[in-house]
One Martini backbone bead per residue (centre of mass of N, CA, C, O) as a GRO file, in nm:
protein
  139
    1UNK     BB    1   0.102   0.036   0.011
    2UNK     BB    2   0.021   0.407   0.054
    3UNK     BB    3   0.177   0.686   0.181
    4UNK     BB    4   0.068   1.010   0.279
    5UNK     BB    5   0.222   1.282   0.440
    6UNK     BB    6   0.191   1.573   0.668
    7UNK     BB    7   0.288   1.868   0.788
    8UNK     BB    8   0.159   2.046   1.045
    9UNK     BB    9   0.111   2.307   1.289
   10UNK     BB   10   0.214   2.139   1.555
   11UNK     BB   11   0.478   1.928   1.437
   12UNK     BB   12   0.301   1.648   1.288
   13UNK     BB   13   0.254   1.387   1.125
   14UNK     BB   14   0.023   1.256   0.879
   15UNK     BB   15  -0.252   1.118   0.721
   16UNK     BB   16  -0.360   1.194   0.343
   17UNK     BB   17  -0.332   0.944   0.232
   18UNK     BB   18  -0.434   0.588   0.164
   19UNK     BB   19  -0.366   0.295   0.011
   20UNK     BB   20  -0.520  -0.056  -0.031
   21UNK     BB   21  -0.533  -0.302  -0.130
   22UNK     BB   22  -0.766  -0.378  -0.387
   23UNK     BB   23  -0.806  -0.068  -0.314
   24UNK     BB   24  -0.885   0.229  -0.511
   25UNK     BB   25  -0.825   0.538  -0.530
   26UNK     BB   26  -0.884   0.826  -0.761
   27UNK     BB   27  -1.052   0.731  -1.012
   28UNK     BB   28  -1.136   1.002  -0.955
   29UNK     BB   29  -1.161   1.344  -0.876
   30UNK     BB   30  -1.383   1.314  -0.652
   31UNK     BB   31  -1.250   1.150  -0.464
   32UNK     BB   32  -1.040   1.302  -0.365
   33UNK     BB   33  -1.295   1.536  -0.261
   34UNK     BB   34  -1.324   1.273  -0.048
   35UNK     BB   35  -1.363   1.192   0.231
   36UNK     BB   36  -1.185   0.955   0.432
   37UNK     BB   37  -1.148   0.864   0.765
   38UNK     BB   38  -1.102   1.125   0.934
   39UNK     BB   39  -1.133   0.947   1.225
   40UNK     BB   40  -0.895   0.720   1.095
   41UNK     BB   41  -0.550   0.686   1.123
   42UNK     BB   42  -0.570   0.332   1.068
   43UNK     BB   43  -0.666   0.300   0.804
   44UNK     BB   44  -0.644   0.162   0.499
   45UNK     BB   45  -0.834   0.408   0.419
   46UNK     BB   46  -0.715   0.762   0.324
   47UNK     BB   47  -0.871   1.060   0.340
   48UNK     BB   48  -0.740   1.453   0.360
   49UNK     BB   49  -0.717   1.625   0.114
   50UNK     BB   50  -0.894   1.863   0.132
   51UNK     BB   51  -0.747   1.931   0.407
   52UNK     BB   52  -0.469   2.079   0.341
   53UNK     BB   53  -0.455   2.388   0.404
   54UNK     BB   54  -0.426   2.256   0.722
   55UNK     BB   55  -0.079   2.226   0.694
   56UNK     BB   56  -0.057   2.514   0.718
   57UNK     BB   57  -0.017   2.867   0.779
   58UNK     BB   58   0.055   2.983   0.496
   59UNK     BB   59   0.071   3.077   0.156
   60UNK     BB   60   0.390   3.104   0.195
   61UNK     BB   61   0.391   2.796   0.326
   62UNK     BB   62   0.489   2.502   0.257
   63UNK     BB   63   0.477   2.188   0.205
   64UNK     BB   64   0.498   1.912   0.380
   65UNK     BB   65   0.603   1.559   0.235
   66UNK     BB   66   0.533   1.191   0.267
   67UNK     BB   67   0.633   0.910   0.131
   68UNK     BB   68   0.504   0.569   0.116
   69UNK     BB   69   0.543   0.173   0.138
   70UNK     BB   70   0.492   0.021   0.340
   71UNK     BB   71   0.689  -0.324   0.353
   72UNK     BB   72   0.919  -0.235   0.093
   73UNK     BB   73   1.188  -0.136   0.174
   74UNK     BB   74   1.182   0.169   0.146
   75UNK     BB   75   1.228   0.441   0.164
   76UNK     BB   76   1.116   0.770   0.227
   77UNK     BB   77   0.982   1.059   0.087
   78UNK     BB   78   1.107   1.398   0.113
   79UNK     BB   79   0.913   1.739   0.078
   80UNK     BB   80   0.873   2.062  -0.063
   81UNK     BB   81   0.580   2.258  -0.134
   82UNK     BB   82   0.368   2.534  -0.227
   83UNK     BB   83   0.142   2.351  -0.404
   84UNK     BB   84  -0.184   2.218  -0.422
   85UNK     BB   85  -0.215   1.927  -0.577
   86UNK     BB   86  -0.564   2.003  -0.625
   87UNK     BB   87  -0.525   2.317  -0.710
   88UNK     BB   88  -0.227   2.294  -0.928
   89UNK     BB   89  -0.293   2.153  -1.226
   90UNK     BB   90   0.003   2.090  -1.357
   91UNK     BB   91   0.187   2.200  -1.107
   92UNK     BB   92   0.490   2.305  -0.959
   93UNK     BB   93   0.588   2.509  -0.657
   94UNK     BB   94   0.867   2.482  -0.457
   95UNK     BB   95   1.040   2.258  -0.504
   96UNK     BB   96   1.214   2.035  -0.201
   97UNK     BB   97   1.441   1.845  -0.112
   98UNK     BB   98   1.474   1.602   0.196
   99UNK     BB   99   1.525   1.338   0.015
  100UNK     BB  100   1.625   1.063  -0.215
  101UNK     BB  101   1.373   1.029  -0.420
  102UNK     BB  102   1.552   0.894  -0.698
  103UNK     BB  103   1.626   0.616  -0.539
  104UNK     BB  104   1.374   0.496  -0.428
  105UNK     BB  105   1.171   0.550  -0.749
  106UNK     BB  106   1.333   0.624  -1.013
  107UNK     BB  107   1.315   0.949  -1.022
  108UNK     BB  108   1.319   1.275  -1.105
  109UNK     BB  109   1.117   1.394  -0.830
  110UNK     BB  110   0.894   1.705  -0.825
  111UNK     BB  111   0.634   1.636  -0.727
  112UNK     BB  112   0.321   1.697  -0.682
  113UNK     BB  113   0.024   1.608  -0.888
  114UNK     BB  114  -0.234   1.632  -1.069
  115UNK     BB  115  -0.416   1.427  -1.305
  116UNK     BB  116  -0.467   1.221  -1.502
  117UNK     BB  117  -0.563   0.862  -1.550
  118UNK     BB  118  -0.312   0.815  -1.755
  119UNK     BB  119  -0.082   0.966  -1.595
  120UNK     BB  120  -0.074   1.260  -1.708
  121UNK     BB  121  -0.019   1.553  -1.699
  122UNK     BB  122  -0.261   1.815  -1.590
  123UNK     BB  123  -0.480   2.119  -1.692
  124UNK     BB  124  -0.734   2.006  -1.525
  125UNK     BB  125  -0.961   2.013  -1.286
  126UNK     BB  126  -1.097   1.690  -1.329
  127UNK     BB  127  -0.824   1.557  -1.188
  128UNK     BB  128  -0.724   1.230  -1.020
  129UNK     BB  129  -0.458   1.166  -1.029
  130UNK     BB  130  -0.151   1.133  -0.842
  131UNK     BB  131   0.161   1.308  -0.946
  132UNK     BB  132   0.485   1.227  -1.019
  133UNK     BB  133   0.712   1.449  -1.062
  134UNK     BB  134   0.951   1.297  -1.284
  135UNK     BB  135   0.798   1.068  -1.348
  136UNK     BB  136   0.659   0.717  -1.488
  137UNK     BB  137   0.444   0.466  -1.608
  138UNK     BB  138   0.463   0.179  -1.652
  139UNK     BB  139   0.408  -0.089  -1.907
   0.00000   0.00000   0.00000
């Protein structure tokens, strides 16, 4: 499974998005902006993207963020950026490596940003999954 994690304003990470097979989150752009699992942060799946902008001080102030793989043996990526991946698709900005994200991922990952279904990056509002910049999917 993945799990996406931010620090919040009070110095602590959380978790604002995980999925767990077989089930996959965010297969529409609807589902990115539906809460779940609110109050349970050990839930298999939990959404809580909707309420990202609750993670910073104001918007002069980065996101912090962690992706993570648990149980798959690779270090977590941790990084900050400026935009916020559901706010600003198709743009990363701000974008600044906290962790050597190109080795645990295998590409030159320059932050999160929304996209479209087919996984290219998207300059539409009504993007789906979230998309690692300077990433693609293997076919």
């Amino acid at each position: 499974h993945s799990e996406l994690w931010a620090f919040d304003p009070r110095g602590q990470w959380r978790t604002v998005f995980r999925q767990t097979a077989p089930h996959v989150l965010a297969e529409t752009g609807a589902e990115l902006l539906t809460l779940l699992n609110r109050d349970d942060p050990y839930a298999d799946n939990r959404n809580l993207l909707p309420l990202l902008e609750q993670f910073r001080l104001s918007l002069d102030e980065p996101f912090r963020f962690r992706l993570a793989f648990p149980g798959s043996g690779e270090d977590a990526v941790e990084w900050q950026q400026l935009s916020n991946p559901l706010a600003s698709p198709g743009e990363v900005r701000g974008f600044a490596a906290r962790s050597n994200a190109s080795h645990t991922l295998g590409c030159a990952f320059a932050g999160l940003e929304a996209a479209a279904l087919d996984g290219r990056a998207s300059s539409s509002s009504e993007a789906g999954l979230l998309f690692a910049r300077g990433c693609s999917r293997s076919a």
